[in-house]
C-alpha positions in Angstrom: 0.0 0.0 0.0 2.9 2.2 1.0 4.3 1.3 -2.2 1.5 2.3 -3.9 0.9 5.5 -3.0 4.8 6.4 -3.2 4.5 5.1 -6.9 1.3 7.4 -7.7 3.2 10.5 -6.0 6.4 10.0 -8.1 4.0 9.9 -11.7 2.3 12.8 -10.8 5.2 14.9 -9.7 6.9 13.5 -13.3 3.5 14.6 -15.2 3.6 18.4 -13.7 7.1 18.7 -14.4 6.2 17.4 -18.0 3.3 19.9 -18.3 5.6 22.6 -17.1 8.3 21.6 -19.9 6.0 21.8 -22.9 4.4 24.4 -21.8 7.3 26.3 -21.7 8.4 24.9 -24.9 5.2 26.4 -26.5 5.2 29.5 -25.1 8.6 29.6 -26.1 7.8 29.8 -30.1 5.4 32.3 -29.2 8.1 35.0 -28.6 10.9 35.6 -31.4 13.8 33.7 -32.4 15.9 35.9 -34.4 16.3 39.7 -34.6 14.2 41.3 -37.0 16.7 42.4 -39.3 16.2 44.6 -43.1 17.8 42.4 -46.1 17.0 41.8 -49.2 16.1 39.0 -51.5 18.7 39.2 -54.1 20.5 36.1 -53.7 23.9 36.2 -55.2 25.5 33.3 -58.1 29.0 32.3 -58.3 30.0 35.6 -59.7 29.0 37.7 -57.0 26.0 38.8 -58.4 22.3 38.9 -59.1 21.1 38.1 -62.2 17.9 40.5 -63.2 15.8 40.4 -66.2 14.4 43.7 -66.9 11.7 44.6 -70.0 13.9 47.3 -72.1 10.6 48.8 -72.1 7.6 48.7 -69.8 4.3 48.6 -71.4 1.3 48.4 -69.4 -2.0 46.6 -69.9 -3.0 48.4 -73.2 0.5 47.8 -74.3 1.5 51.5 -74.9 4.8 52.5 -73.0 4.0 52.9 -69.7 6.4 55.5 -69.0 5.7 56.9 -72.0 8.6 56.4 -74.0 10.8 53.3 -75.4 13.6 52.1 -73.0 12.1 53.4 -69.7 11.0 50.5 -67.1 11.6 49.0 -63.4 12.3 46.6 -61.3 10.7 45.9 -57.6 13.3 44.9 -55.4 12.3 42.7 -52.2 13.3 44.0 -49.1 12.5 41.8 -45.9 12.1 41.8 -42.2 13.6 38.6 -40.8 12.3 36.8 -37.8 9.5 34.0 -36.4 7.6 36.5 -35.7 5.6 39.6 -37.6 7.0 42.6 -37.7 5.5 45.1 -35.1 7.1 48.0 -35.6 6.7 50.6 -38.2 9.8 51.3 -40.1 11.7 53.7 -42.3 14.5 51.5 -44.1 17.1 53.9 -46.0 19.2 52.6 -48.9 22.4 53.9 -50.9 25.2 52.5 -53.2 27.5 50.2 -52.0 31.3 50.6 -52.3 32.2 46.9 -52.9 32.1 47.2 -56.8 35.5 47.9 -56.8 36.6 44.8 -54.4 34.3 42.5 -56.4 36.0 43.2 -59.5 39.5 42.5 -58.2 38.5 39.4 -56.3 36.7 38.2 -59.6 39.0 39.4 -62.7 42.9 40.6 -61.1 44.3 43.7 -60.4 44.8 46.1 -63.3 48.8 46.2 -62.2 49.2 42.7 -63.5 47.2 43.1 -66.5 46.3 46.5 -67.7 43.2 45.6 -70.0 41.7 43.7 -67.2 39.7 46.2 -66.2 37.5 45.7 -69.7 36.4 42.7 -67.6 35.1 44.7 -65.1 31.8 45.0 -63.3 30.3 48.4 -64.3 28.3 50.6 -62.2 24.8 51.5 -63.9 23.8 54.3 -61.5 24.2 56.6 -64.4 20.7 54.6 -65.8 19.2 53.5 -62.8 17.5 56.1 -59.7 15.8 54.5 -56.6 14.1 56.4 -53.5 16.7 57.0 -50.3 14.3 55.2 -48.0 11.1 52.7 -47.7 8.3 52.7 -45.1 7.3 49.7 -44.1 4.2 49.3 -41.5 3.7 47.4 -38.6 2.2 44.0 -39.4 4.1 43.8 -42.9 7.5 41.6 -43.2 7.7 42.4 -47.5 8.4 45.8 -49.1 9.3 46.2 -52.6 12.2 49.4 -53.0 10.9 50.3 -56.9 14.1 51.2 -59.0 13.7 53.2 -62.0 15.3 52.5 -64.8 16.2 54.8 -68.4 18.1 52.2 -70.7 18.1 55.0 -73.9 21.9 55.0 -74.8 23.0 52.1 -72.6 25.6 49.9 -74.2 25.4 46.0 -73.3 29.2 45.6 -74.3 29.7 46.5 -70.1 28.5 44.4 -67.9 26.4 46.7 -65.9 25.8 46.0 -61.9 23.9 48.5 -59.8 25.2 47.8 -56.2 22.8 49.0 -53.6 23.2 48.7 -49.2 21.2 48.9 -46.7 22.0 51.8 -44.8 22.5 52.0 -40.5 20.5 53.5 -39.0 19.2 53.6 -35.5 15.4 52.8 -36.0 16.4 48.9 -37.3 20.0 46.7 -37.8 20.9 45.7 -41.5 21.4 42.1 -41.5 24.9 41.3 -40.3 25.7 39.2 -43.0 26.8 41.6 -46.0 25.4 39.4 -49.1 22.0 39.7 -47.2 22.5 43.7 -47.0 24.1 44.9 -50.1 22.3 43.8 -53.5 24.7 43.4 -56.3 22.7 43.5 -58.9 23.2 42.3 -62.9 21.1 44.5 -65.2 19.4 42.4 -68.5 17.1 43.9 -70.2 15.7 42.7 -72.6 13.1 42.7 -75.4 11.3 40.3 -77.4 14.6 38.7 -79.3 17.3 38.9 -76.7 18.9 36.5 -74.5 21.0 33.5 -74.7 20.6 31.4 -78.7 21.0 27.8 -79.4 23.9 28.1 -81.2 24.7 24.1 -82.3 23.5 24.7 -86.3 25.6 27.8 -86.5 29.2 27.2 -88.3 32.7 29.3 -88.0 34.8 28.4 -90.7 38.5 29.9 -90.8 39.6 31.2 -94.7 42.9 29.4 -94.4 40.8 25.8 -93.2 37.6 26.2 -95.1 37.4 22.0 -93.8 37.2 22.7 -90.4 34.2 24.2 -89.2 33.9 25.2 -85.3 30.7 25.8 -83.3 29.0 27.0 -80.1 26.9 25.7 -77.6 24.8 29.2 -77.5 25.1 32.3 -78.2 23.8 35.7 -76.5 21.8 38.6 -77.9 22.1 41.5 -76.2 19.2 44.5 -76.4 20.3 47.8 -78.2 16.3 48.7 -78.8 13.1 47.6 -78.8 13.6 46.0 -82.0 17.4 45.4 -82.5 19.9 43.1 -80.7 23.8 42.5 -80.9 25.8 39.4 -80.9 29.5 39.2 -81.2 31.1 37.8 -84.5 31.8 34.3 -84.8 33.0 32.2 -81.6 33.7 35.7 -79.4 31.9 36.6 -76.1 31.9 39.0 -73.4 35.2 37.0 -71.9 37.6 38.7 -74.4 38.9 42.1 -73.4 38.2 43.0 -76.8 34.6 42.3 -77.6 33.3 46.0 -77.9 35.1 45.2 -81.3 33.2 42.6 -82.6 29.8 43.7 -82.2 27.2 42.3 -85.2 24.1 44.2 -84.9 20.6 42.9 -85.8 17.8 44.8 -86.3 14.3 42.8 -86.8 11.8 44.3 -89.7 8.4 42.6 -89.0 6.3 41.2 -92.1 3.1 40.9 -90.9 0.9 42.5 -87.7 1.4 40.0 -85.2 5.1 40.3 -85.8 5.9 36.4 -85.9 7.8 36.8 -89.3 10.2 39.3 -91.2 13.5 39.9 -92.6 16.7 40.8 -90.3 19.3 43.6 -91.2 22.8 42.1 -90.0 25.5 45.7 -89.9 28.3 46.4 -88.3 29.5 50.2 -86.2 33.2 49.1 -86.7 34.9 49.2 -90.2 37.9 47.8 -89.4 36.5 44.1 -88.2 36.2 43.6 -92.1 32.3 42.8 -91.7 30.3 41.8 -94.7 26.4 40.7 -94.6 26.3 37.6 -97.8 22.8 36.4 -97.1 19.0 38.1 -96.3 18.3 36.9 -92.8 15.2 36.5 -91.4 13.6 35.1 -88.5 10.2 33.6 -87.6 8.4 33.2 -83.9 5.6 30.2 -82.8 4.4 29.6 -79.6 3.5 26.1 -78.6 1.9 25.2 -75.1 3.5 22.4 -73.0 2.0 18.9 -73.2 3.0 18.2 -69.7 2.5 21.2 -68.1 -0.7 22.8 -69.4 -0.1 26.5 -68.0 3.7 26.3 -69.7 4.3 28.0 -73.1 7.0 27.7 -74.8 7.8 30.6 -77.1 10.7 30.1 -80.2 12.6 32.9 -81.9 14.3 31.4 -85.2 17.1 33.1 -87.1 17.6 31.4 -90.1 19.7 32.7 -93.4 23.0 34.0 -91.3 26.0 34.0 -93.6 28.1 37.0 -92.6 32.3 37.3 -93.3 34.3 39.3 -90.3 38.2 39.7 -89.3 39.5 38.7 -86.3 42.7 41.8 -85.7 43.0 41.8 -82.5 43.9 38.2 -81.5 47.5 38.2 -83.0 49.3 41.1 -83.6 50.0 41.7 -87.0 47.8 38.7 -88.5 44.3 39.9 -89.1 42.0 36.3 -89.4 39.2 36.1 -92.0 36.3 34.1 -90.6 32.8 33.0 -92.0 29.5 32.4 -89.8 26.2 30.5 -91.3 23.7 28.8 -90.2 20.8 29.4 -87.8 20.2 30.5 -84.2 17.2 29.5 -82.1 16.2 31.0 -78.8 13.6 29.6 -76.5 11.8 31.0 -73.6 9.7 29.3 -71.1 6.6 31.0 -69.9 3.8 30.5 -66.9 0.8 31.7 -68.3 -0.6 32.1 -65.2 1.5 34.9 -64.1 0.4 38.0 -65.6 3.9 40.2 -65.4 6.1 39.3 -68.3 9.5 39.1 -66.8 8.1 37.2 -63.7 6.4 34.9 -66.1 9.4 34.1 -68.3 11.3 31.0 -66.7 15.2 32.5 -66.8 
């Protein structure tokens, strides 16, 4: 009997000491378990920065500009209040460009000591083309703002690889998140319009004058946006990893055909004399949409080039021996798009 009762004392004394641990444990969640710091969602690639796709120009819903001109658009930047737990204070979040361009560039490409035209590799800073308000609000109960950045691409040239490097700034009313890719947005500008980005390049051929035989290739090949309605490549087998590339720019400019736009000729030209360039064919390219038969909100959008057959000289590569090259053949660029999301540069599937 003793036993007993000794027994029934000891469970009940474990049970209210068990009660009292999960309670605690619950009210435990209930209170927060980080510091509400500011970042932003801009998560950063092996390069050090963020890739962002951009519309060259905005249109809104009636498809008119909706800035009201060509090459005017924006991008809304995520900015975010970590933690378990809302945010339940209202804030004023201030911004300003960050000074780790310059380290990012050395770290990435070398000093310019060692190498003089390394600095052609370079990051480039875009705030000349880019303006974005010196501070957000964001109320109490909200954990998202979006820090709108302005953009005027008129007169940009893609040859630099632009980045516009933004920080959140101290400031006593909240703490930046203490890790810095969290608090500094590093950010690589694309725009783009409806025949830029990165080609299948497999059926296009480089053939060498001196070896006719041997034909070389690539894998793909990227148009960059000069307008609404022209793109550049760069001759041949040369991309934005040669020092010299600003060189070798071949300019196309699409001509629509018909009203929807889906067909029409291309004129291939050149802004540089002495890379020898020379346009032997009447391009032309053609776009179809097909929907995914997997994934019924999925359309998958094609922009063929056919007809290429253009002559350029490599000078650069070897002093003294210019290099006569041919490229033919056809370049085909596909973009992936949720139908279901009605912004275009959220829909596309980069």
């Amino acid at each position: 009997m003793k036993d007993s009762i000794i027994r029934t004392i000891l469970l009940g004394g474990v049970a209210v000491v068990g009660m009292t641990f999960f309670t605690a444990c619950n009210d435990e969640w209930k209170e927060e378990q980080y510091a509400h710091y500011i970042s932003f969602k801009a998560p950063l690639n092996d390069n050090g920065v963020t890739a962002v796709y951009v519309p060259f120009t905005r249109h809104g819903d009636d498809g008119t500009p909706l800035y009201g001109a060509e090459g005017k658009s924006h991008y809304d930047l995520p900015v975010i209040v970590s933690g378990t737990t809302t945010n339940d204070k209202n804030l004023t979040v201030y911004f300003g460009p960050s000074d780790t361009l310059s380290i990012l560039n050395v770290e990435r490409f070398g000093k310019p000591e060692y190498r003089a035209d390394i600095v052609d590799l370079y990051y480039k800073d875009m705030a000349a083309y880019a303006t974005y308000p010196a501070s957000l609000d964001i109320p109490s109960g909200q954990d998202v703002a979006l820090l709108r950045i302005q953009f005027d691409f008129n007169g940009i040239d893609m040859k630099d690889k632009w980045v516009l490097p933004i920080e959140i700034l101290k400031h006593d009313g909240y703490t930046p998140h203490p890790r810095k890719n969290y608090a500094k947005a590093m950010l690589r500008v694309y725009p783009f319009n409806d025949y830029s980005g990165n080609y299948s390049a497999t059926t296009l051929t480089v053939t060498n004058a001196d070896d006719p035989d041997n034909a070389t290739g690539m894998e793909t090949a990227r148009g960059y946006v000069v307008d609404e309605n022209t793109i550049f490549f760069y001759a041949g087998t040369m991309d934005e990893t040669r020092v010299d590339r600003q060189n070798y720019k071949v300019y196309f400019h699409f001509i629509p055909e018909n009203e929807e736009k889906t067909v029409g000729r291309i004129e291939l030209y050149s802004d540089n004399p002495a890379n020898g360039f020379v346009d032997n064919g009447q391009a032309a390219y053609r776009i179809y949409e097909q929907m995914d038969e997997v994934q019924p909100w999925l359309m998958h959008r094609y922009v063929i080039i056919s007809g290429i057959n253009y002559n350029y000289t490599d000078y650069t590569s070897v002093d003294g021996y210019p290099m006569e090259y041919t490229a033919k053949g056809i370049l085909t660029l596909e973009r992936q798009l949720n139908t279901q999301i009605p912004n275009e540069d959220q829909a596309i599937q980069w």
